[in-house]
KENUGU-974537 format. One record per atom (N, C-alpha, C): residue in three letters; x, z, y. Coordinates in pm, whole numbers, plus 50000, padded with zeros to 5 digits. Last residue first. Layout:
ALAXZY;...
This chain:
UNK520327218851836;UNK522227220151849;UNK523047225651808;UNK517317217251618;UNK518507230651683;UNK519827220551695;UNK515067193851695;UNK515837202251617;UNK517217207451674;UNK511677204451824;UNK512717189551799;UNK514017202751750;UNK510017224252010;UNK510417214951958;UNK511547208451982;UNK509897255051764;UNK510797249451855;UNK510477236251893;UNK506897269851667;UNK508597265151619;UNK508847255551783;UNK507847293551929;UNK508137287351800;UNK506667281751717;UNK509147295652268;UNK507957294152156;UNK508327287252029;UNK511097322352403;UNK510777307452337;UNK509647311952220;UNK513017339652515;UNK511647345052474;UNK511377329652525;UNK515667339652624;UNK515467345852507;UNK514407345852460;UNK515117323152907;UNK515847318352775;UNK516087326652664;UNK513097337953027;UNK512977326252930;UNK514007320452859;UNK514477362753131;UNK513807362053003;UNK513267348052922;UNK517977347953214;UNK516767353553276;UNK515667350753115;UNK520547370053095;UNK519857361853134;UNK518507364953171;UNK522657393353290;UNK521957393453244;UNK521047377453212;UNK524127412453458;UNK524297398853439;UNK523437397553304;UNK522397429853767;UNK523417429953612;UNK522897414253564;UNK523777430254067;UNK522507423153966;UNK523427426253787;UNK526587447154158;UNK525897436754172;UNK524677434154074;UNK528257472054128;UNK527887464354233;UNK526917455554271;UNK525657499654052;UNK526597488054008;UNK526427484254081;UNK526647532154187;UNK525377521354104;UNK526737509654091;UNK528297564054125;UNK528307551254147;UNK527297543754110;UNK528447589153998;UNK529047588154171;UNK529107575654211;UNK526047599353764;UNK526637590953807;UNK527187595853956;UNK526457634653533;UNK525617626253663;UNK526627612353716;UNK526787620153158;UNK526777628353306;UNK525797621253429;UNK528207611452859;UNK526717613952953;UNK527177625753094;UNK528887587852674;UNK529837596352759;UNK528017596952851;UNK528397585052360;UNK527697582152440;UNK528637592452565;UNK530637572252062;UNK530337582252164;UNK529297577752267;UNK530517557951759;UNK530527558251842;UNK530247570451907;UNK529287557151481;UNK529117549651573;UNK530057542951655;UNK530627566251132;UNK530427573051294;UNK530357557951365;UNK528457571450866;UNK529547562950969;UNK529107563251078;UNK527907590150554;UNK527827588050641;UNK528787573750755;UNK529187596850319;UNK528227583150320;UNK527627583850449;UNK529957630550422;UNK529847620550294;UNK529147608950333;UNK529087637650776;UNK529567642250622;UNK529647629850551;UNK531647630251033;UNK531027624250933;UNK530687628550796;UNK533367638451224;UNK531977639551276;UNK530867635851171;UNK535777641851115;UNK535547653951175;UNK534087651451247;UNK536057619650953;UNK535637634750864;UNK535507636750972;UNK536927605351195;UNK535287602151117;UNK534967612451015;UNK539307613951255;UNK538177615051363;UNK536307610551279;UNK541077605651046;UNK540527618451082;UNK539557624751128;UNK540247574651008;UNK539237582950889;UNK539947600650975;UNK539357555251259;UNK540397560651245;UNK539677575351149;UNK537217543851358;UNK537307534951218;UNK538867549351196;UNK537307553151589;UNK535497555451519;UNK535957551851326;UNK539257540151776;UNK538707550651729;UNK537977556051602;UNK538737513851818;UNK539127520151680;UNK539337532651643;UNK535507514451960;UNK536697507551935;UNK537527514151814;UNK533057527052194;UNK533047529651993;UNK534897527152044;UNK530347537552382;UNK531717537152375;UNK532057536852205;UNK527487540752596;UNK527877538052460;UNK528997532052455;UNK527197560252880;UNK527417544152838;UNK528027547952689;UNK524717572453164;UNK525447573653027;UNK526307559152956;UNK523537593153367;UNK524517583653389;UNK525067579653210;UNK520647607553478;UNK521767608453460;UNK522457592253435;UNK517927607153548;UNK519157611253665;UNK520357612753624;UNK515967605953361;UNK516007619953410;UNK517357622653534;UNK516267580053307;UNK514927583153377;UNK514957598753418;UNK518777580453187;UNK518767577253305;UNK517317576853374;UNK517747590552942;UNK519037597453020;UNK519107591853120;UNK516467576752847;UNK515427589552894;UNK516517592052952;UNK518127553452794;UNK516707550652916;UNK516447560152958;UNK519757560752560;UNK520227562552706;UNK519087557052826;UNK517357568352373;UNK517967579952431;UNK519057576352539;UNK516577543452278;UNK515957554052421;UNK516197561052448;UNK519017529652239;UNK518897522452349;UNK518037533252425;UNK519737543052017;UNK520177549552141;UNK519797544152228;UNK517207537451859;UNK517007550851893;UNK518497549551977;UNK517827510251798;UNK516187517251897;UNK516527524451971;UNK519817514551629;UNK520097511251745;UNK518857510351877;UNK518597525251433;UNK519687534251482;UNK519687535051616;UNK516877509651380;UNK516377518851399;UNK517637524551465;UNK518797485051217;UNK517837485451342;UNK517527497451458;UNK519967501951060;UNK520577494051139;UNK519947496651281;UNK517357500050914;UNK517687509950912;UNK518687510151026;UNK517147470950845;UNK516167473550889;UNK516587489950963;UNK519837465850680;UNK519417459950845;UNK518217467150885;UNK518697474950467;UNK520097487950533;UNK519637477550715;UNK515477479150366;UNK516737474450349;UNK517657477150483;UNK513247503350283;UNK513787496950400;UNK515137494550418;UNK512587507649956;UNK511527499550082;UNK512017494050208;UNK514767518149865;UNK514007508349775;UNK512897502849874;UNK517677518549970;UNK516537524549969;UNK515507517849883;UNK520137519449912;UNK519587523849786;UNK518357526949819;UNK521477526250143;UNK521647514050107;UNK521047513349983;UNK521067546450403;UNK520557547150265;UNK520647533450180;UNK522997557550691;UNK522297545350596;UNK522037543450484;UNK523307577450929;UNK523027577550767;UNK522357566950694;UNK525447574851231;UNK524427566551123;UNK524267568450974;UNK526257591451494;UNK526817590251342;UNK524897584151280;UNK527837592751773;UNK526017590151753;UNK526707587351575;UNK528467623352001;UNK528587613651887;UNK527277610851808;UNK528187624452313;UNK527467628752232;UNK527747618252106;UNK529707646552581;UNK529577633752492;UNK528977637452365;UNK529977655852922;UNK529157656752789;UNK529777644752724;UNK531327649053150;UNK530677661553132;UNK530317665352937;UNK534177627853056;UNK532757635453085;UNK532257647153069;UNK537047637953029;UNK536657631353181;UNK535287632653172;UNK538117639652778;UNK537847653652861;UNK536927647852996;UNK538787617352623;UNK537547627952565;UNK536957640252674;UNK540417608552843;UNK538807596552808;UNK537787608552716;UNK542367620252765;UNK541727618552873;UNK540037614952898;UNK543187612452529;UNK542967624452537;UNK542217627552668;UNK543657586952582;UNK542847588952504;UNK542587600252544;UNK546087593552811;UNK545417589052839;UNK543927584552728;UNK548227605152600;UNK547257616552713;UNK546407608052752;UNK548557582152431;UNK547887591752380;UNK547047603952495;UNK550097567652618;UNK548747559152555;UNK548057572952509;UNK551897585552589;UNK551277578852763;UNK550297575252735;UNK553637587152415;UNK552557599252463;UNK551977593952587;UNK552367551152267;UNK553217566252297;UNK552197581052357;UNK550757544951983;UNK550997542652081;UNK551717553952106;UNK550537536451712;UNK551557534651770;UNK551617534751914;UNK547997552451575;UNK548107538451580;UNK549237533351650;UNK549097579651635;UNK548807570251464;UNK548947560151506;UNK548547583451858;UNK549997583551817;UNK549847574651654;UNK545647583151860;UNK546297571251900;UNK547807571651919;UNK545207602351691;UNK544767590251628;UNK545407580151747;UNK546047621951874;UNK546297624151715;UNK545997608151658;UNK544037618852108;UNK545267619252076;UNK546187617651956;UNK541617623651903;UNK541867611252014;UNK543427612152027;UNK542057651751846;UNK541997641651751;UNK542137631551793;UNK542177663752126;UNK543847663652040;UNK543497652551919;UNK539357660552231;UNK541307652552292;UNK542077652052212;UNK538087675452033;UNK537867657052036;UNK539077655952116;UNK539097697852141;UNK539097696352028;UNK539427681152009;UNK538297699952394;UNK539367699352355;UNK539787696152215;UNK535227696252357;UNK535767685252401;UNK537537687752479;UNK534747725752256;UNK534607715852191;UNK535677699252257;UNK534377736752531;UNK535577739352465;UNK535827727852358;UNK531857716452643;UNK532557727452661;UNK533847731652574;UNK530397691552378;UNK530607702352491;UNK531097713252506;UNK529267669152230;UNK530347677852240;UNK530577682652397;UNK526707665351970;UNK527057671552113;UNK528387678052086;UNK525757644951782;UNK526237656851759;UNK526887654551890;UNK522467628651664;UNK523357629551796;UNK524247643051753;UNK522227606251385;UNK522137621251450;UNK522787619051532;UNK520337586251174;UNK520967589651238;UNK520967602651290;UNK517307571751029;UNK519287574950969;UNK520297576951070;UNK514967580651015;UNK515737587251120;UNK516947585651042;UNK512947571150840;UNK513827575850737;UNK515177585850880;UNK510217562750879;UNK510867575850911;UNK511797579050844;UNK509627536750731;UNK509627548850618;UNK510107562550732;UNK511197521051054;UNK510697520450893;UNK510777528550789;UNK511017529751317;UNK511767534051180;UNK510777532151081;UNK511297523051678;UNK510647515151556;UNK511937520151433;UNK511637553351871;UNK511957541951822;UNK511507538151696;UNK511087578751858;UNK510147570651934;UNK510487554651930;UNK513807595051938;UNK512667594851758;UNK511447586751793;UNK514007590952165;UNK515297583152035;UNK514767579751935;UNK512897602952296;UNK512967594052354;UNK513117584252227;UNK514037632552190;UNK512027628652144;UNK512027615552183;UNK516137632652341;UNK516267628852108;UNK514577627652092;UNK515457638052537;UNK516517624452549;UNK516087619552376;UNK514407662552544;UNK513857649552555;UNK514247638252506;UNK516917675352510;UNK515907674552397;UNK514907662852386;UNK518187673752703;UNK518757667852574;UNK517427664452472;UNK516907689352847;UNK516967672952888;UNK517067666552781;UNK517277716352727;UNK515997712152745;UNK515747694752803;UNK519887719552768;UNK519557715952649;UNK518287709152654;UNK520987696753051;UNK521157703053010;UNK520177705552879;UNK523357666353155;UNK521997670453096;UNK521667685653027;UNK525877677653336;UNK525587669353249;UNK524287671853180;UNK526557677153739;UNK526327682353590;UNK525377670853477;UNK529897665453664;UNK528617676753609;UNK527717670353777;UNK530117625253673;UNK530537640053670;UNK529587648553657;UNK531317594753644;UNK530557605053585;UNK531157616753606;UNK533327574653600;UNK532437575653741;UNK531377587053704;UNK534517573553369;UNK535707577253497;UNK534147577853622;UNK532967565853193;UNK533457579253166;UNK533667581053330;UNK530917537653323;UNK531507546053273;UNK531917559753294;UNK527197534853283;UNK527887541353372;UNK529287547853294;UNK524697508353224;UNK526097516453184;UNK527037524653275;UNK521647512253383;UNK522657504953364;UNK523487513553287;UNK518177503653433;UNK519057510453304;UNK520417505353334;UNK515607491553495;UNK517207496653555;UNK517957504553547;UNK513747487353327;UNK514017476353409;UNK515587480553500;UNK513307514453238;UNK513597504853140;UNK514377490353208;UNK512407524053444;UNK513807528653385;UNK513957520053282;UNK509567509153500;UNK511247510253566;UNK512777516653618;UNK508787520753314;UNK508937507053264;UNK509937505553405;UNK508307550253387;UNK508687541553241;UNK509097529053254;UNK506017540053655;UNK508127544653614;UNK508807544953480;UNK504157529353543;UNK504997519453617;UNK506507527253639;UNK502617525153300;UNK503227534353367;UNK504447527453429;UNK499447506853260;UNK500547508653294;UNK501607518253362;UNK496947497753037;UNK497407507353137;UNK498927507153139;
């Protein structure tokens, strides 16, 4: 049996950046879905090594001045810096995705866990665009800058990344680029030997 809209949000899923997104942004009861979407991903032992932490409303002044704060660190001016500071205020929503990786697990080694993380945003941005919204997974050095990672990271934890979530004001221009499925989905073993 086939659910044919499931599978074409899966089939047209795109990235929607910060700058083409506006309210309104998923509200709690969407959200919620969005994380039943996430926990529905392949986890070995249920170990869920991850969390969404929501920034919204006043909050996403907060995230500007650390964005800011971290890109005077890294040498940029106040031009480079309002414009970070920018990038935290321009969505409706953002949702930091932080990874708890148990490297001591004794059954599901840290790739396997890895794995799962990354299940779980691919369904939490599908349910976000099967419900009408707009979302795109955002990291760079940010994420590695240690103010901004205490401020989303307890202990042995590591921050992802952001998911910028809103309604879209744009589709993509063109076919996403993409290959076509036979060249990822080959029969093994192969014949004759690898280039």
């Amino acid at each position: 049996m086939t659910d044919e809209t499931s599978l074409q949000a899966l089939l047209t899923r795109y990235s929607v950046g910060p700058k083409y997104l506006v309210e309104p942004g998923p509200d709690d009861e969407q959200l919620a879905l969005m994380v039943q979407a996430a926990l529905r991903a392949p986890d070995h032992a249920e170990l869920v090594p991850y969390r969404f932490k929501l920034v919204r409303g006043a909050a996403k002044q907060g995230m500007a001045a650390l964005f800011a704060d971290a890109a005077l660190a890294a040498g940029k001016g106040e031009e480079g810096a309002a414009l970070d500071a920018e990038r935290a205020l321009k969505p409706p929503m953002t949702v930091a995705v932080v990874a708890r990786i148990d490297l001591g697990h004794p059954q599901v080694p840290a790739h396997e866990q890895w794995a799962a993380v990354g299940g779980a945003i691919a369904n939490f941005l599908t349910a976000a665009h099967a419900l009408g919204f707009g979302g795109k997974m955002l990291s760079g050095a940010k994420v590695r800058n240690p103010a901004i990672a205490a401020a989303f990271c307890e202990p042995g934890e590591t921050l992802l990344g952001w998911i910028a979530l809103g309604t879209p004001v744009r589709k993509p221009a063109g076919p996403a680029r993409k290959p076509e499925a036979q060249q990822v989905l080959v029969d093994w073993p192969t014949a004759g030997p690898r280039t």
